[in-house]
C-alpha positions in Angstrom: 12.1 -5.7 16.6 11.7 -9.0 16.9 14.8 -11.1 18.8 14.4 -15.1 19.2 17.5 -16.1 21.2 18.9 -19.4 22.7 19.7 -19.7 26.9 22.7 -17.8 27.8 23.9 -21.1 29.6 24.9 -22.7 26.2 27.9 -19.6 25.8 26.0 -18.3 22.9 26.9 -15.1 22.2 24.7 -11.7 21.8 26.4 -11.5 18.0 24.2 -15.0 17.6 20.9 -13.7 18.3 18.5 -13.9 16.0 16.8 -10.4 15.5 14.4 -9.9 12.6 13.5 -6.5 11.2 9.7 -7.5 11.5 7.9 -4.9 13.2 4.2 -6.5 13.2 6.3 -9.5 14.8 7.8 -7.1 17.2 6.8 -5.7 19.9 3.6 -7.8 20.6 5.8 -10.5 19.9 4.9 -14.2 18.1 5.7 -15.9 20.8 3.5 -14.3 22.9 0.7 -14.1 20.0 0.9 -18.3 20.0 0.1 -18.4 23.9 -2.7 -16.1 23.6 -1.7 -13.1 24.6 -4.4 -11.6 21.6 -7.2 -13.0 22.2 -7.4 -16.1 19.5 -10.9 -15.8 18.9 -12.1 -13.1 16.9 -15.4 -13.5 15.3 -15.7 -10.1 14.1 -13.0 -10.7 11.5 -13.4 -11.7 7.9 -11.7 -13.8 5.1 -10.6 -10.6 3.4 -8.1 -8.8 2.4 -7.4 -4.9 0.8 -5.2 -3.8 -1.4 -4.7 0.3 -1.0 -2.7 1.8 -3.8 -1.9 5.0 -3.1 -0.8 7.6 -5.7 0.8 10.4 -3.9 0.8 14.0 -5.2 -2.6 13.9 -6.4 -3.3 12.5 -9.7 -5.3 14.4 -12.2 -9.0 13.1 -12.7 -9.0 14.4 -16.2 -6.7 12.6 -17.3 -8.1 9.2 -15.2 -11.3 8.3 -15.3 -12.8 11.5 -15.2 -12.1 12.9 -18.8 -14.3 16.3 -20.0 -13.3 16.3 -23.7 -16.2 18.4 -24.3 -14.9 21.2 -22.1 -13.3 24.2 -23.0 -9.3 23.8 -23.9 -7.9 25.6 -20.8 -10.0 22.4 -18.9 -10.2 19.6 -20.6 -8.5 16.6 -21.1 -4.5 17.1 -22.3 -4.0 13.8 -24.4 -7.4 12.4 -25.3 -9.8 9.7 -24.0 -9.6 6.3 -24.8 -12.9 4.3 -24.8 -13.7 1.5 -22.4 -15.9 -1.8 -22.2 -19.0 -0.1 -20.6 -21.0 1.8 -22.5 -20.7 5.8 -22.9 -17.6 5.5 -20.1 -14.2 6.7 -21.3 -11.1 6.9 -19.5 -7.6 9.1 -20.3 -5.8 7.9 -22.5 -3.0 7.0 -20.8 -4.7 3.8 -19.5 -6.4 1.5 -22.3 -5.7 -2.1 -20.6 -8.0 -0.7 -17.5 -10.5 0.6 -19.8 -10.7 -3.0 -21.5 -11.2 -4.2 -17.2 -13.6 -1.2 -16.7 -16.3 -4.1 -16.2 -14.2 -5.2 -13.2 -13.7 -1.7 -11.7 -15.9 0.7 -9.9 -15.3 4.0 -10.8 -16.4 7.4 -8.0 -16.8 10.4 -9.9 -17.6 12.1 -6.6 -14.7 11.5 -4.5 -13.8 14.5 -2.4 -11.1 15.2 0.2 -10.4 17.9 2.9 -6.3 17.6 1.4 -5.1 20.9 0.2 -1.4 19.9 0.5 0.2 16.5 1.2 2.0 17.1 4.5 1.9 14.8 7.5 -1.4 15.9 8.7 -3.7 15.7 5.0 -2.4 12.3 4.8 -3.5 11.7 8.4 -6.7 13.2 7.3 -7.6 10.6 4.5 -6.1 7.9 6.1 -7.8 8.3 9.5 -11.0 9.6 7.5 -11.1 12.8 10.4 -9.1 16.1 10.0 -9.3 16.8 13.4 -6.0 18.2 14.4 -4.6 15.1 17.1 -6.0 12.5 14.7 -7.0 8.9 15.8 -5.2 6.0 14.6 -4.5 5.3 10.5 -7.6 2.4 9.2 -4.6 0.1 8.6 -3.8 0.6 12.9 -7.5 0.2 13.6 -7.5 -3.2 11.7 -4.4 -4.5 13.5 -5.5 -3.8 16.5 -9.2 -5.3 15.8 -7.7 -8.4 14.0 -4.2 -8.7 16.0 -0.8 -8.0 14.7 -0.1 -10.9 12.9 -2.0 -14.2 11.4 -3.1 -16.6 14.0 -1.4 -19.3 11.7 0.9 -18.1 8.9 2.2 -15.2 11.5 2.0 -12.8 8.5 1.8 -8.6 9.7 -1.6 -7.6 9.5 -1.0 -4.4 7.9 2.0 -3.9 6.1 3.1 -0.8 3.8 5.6 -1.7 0.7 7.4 1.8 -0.2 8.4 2.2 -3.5 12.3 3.4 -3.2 12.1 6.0 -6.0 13.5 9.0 -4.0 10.2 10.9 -4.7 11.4 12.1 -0.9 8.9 14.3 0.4 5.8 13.1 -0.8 6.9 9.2 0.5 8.5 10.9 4.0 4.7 12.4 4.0 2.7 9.4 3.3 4.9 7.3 5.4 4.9 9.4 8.5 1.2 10.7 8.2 -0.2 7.1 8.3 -0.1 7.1 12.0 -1.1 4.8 14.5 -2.1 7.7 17.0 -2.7 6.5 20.1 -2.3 3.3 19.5 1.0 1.3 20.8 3.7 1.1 17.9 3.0 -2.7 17.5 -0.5 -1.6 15.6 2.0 0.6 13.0 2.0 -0.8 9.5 5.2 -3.1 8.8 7.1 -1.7 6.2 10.0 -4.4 4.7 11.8 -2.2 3.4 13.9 -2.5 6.7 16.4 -5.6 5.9 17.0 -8.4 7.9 20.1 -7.9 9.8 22.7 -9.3 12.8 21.0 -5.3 14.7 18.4 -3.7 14.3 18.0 -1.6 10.9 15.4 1.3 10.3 12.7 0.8 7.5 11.5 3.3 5.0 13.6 5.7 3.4 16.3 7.7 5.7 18.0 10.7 5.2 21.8 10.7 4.8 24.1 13.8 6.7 24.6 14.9 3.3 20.8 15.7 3.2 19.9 12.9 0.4 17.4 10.3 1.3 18.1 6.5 0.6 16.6 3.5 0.9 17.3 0.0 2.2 18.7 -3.0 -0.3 15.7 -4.9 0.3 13.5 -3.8 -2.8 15.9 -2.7 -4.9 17.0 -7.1 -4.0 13.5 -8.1 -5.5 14.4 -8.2 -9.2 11.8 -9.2 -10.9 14.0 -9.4 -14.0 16.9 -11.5 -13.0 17.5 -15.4 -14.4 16.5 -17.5 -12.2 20.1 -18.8 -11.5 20.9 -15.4 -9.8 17.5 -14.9 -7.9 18.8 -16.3 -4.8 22.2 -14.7 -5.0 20.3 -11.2 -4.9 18.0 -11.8 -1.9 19.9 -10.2 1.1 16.7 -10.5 3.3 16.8 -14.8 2.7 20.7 -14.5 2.9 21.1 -12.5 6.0 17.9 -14.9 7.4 19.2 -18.3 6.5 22.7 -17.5 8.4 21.3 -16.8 11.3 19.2 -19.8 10.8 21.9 -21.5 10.8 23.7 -20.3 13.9 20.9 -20.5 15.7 20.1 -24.4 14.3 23.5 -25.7 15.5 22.9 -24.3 18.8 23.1 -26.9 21.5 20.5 -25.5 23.2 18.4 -25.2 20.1 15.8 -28.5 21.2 15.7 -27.4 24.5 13.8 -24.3 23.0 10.6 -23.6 25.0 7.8 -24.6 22.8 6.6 -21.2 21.4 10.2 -20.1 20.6 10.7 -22.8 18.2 7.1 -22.6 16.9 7.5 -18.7 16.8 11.1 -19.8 14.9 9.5 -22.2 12.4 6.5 -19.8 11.7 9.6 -17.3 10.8 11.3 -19.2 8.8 8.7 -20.8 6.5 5.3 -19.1 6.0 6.9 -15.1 6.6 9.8 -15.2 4.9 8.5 -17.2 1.7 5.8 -14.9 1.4 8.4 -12.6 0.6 10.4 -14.4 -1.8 9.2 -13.2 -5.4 11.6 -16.3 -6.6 9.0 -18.6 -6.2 6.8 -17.4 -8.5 6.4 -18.7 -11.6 9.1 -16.4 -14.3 6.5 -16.2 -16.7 3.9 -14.3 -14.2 6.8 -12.2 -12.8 7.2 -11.3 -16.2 3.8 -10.3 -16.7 4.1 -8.1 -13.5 7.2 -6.1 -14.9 7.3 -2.3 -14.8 11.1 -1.9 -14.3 11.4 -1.4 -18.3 8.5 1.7 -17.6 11.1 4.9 -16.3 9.6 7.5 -14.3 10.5 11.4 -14.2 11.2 12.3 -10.9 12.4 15.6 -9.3 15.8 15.7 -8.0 15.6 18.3 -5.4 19.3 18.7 -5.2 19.9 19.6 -8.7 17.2 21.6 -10.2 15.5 21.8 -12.4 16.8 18.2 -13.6 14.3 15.2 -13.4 15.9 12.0 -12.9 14.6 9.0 -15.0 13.9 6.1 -12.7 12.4 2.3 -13.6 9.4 1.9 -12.0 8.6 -0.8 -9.5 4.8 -0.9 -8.9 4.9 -4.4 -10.8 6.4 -5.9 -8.2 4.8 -4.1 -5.8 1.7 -5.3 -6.4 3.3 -8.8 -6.7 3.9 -8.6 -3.4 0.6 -7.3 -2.2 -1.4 -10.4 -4.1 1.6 -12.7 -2.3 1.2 -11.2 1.3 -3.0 -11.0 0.7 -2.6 -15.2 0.0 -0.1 -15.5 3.0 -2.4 -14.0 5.5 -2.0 -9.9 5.6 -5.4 -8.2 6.2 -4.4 -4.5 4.7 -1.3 -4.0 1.7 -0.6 -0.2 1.4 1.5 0.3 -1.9 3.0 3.6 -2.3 3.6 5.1 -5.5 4.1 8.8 -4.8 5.1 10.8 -7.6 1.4 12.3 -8.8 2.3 16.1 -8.5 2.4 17.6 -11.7 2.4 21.5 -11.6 5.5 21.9 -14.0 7.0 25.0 -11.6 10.5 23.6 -11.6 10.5 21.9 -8.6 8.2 18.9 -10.1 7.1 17.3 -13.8 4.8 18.8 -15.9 1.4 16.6 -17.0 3.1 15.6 -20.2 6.2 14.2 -18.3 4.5 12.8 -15.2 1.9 10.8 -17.0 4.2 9.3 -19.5 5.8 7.6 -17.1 3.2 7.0 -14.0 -0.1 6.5 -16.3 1.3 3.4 -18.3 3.1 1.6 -15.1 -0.1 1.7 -13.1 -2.2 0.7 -16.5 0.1 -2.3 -16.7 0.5 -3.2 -13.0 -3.2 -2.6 -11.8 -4.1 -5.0 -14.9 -2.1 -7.9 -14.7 -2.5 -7.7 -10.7 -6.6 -7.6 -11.5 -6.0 -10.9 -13.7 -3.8 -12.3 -11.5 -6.4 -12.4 -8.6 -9.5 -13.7 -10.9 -6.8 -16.2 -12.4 -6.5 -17.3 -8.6 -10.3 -17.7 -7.8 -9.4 -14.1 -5.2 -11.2 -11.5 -6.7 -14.2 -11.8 -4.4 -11.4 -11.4 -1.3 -9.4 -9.1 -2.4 -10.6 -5.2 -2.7 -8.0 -3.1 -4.4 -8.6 0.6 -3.8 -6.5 3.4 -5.6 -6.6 6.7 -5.5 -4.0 9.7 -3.5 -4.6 12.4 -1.2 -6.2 15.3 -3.5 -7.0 15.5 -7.1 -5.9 18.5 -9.5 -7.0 21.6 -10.8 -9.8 21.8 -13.9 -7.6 24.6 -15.3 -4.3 24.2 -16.6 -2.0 26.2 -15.6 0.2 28.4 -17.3 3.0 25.8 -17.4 1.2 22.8 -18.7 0.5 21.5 -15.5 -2.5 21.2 -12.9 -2.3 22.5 -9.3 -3.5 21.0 -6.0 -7.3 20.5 -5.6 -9.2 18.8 -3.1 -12.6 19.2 -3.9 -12.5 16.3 -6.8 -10.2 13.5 -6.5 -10.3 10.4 -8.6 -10.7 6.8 -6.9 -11.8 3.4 -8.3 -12.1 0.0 -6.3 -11.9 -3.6 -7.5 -13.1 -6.9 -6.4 -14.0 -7.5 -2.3 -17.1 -8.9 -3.8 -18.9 -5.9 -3.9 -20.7 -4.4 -7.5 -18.3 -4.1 -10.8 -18.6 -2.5 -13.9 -20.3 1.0 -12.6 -19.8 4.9 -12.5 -21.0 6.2 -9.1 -21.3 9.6 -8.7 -21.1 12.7 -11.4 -18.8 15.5 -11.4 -19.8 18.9 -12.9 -18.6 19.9 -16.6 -14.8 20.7 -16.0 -14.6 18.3 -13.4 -14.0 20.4 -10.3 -16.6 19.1 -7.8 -19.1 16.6 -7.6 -22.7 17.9 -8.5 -24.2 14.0 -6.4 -23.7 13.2 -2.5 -19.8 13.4 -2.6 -18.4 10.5 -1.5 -15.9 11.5 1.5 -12.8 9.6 3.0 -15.0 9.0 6.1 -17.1 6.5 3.6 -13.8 4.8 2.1 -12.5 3.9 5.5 -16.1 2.6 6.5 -16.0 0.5 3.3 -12.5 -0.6 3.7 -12.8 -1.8 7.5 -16.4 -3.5 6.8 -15.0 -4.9 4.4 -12.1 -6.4 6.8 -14.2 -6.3 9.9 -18.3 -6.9 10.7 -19.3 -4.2 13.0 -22.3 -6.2 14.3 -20.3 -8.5 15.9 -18.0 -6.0 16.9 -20.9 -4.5 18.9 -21.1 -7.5 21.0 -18.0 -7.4 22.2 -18.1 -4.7 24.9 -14.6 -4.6 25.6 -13.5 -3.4 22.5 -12.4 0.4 22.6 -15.8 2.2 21.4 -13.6 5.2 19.6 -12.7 2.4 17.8 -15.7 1.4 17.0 -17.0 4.3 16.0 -14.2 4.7 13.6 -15.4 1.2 11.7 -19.3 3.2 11.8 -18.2 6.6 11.4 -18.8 7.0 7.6 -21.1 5.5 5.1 -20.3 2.7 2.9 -19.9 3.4 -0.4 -23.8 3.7 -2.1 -24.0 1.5 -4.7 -21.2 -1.1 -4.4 -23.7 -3.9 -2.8 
């Protein structure tokens, strides 16, 4: 928590502070980040950005971009392939605007992971890129502490996780507690707004209710992306809730006799943070464009088996906000889109009803988002990864769905300036393992932070934490991507 107030000589009450729900501006503090108190120079760093969209539950690589419509029935592909731009490369079906970008992606066919589940600790695993049992600090931790915990200028978080709000509640309490900053201070943890700006302090991510139902702060659900532009404002609690304390805190008395760095912290605040958040200021036509709210989503309702609730899905603006916070200054964008768990036992969809819903809302949202960054002259910055913890079983089960399965997992990666428009890797015939080098989450973390951070100057720094170090060299980049 971050808490600008005025002198108590001017009578100002406590009520008056202004406290903002920021935890990347928290407890390092701007103020203290403007007078140095992170070191300001940091040559290691680069002019880069990642987007990680994670698809919790495990999604099913033969129905991705691993499809085996040559294998038997019991294995292959549910609902088809549909061809894409490269030659002899097909993807599922579910997702023909990607295959028209496949030129733009790059596609692992060898992707493996140690997850068998998706508790705390296997998300720890492939988020960390270790499965050792106290694990070291989350990639996104590593980076905030390597680059500091906030933009040197637009005071931006450095690492910042937007939750998606749909209830899917244990897979999101999962992904958002196993992406740990271990032994890290809390500053280094990944922002999440979903906490909303508020007169005290107010929890982020999704909390339980005594009840035992899990809800989720007015924040997203106040980013319409649909609403006229007339109402935009009128909807925005976090602008609301800031520009009255603004406003109290304006007409202070005290308010010029500020030190310096408060009201610089303050005027970072209230312009470059906050309008990086405001999805009013887009253009209507490109929020538009971004839209999944009119894609529904089956989701489990744990409370009322074996009824799946029908929710509209907000990747789109999700990943609206990731290309907004990448331009304002944030290093690493987790988006969460949990709901990829498809073994049809009652307590979660089947593969017919999951991918209906989840295949066409990341088609859509990954698509426009890719367009969106070439349209802006960012691809070469910007490195979107997507992929979740596990992948799922060659054979269908009994039930029409697909079971947990680490040993294959699908995973594709866009832009950062690295090699497009490639397979890496093979997979065997049902797609169950990989038959090249596998490519491990050891190696994705080494490609995300190089691609963030460059270890050799990091080496010439030696008061940097060497563990840390080590976790930036620990795997192998990617083969193939330069």
């Amino acid at each position: 928590m971050f808490t600008i107030r005025p002198s108590h000589s001017d009578g100002c009450s406590r009520r008056a502070f202004l406290r903002i729900g920021v935890a990347g501006l928290g407890t390092l503090g701007l103020t203290r980040l403007l007078r140095g108190g992170e070191p300001a120079d940091r040559p290691w760093v680069r002019d880069k950005s990642v987007v990680w969209l994670w698809l919790g539950g495990g999604p099913p690589q033969a129905e991705t971009w691993d499809p085996k419509p040559d294998a038997p029935e019991s294995v292959r592909t549910m609902f088809g392939t549909t061809r894409t731009v490269l030659p002899g490369v097909a993807f599922g079906s579910h997702f023909p605007k990607l295959a028209q970008r496949a030129d733009r992606l790059a596609v692992i066919r060898s992707f493996q992971t140690p997850c068998m589940d998706h508790q705390d600790n296997w998300v720890r695993a492939m988020l960390t890129g270790s499965a050792a049992r106290m694990s070291p600090p989350s990639a996104g931790s590593v980076y905030s502490y390597l680059r500091g915990t906030n933009h040197p200028t637009t005071g931006v978080p450095s690492y910042i996780v937007l939750d998606s709000g749909n209830n899917r509640e244990f897979l999101q309490e999962h992904f958002l507690r196993g992406n740990t900053h271990g032994d890290l201070p809390e500053a280094y943890a990944p922002f999440n707004p979903a906490g909303v700006i508020t007169r005290s302090p107010a929890p982020t991510g999704p909390q339980r209710r005594p009840d035992g139902n899990v809800t989720f702060s007015p924040l997203l659900q106040n980013m319409e992306l649909r609403l006229p532009a007339d109402q935009a404002a009128d909807r925005r609690e976090l602008l609301r809730e800031f520009d009255t304390a603004t406003r109290r805190l304006e007409s202070g008395r005290s308010f010029a006799a500020h030190d310096a760095y408060i009201e610089q912290a303050y005027r970072v605040l209230r312009g470059s943070v906050a309008e990086a958040f405001r999805l009013d200021r887009e253009d209507l036509r490109l929020v538009e464009r971004y839209d999944t709210s009119h894609i529904t989503l089956t989701c489990p309702n744990f409370l009322n088996l074996p009824d799946f609730p029908r929710r509209p899905s907000m990747l789109g603006r999700q990943m609206l906000m990731a290309r907004r916070l990448c331009e304002a200054g944030a290093g690493l964008v987790m988006v969460e889109n949990c709901g990829w768990d498809y073994h049809n036992e009652g307590l979660n969809p089947g593969m017919r009803d999951g991918l209906e819903g989840f295949g066409p809302q990341l088609d859509h949202a990954v698509s426009v988002f890719l367009d969106d960054v070439r349209d802006r002259g960012l691809e070469d910055r910007i490195l979107l990864v997507v992929c979740g913890e596990m992948g799922r079983s060659p054979r269908i089960n009994p039930r029409g769905g697909r079971d947990h399965w680490p040993t294959l997992a699908p995973l594709f990666l866009a832009g950062g300036g690295f090699r497009m428009g490639q397979v890496i890797g093979r997979s065997d015939h049902h797609a169950g393992r990989p038959v090249s080098t596998p490519v491990t989450p050891a190696d994705l973390i080494s490609t995300v932070l190089r691609t963030l951070v460059d270890p050799t100057q990091l080496r010439l720094f030696p008061n940097i934490r060497a563990d840390l170090l080590r976790r930036v060299e620990q795997g192998e980049p990617i083969l193939g991507l330069t």
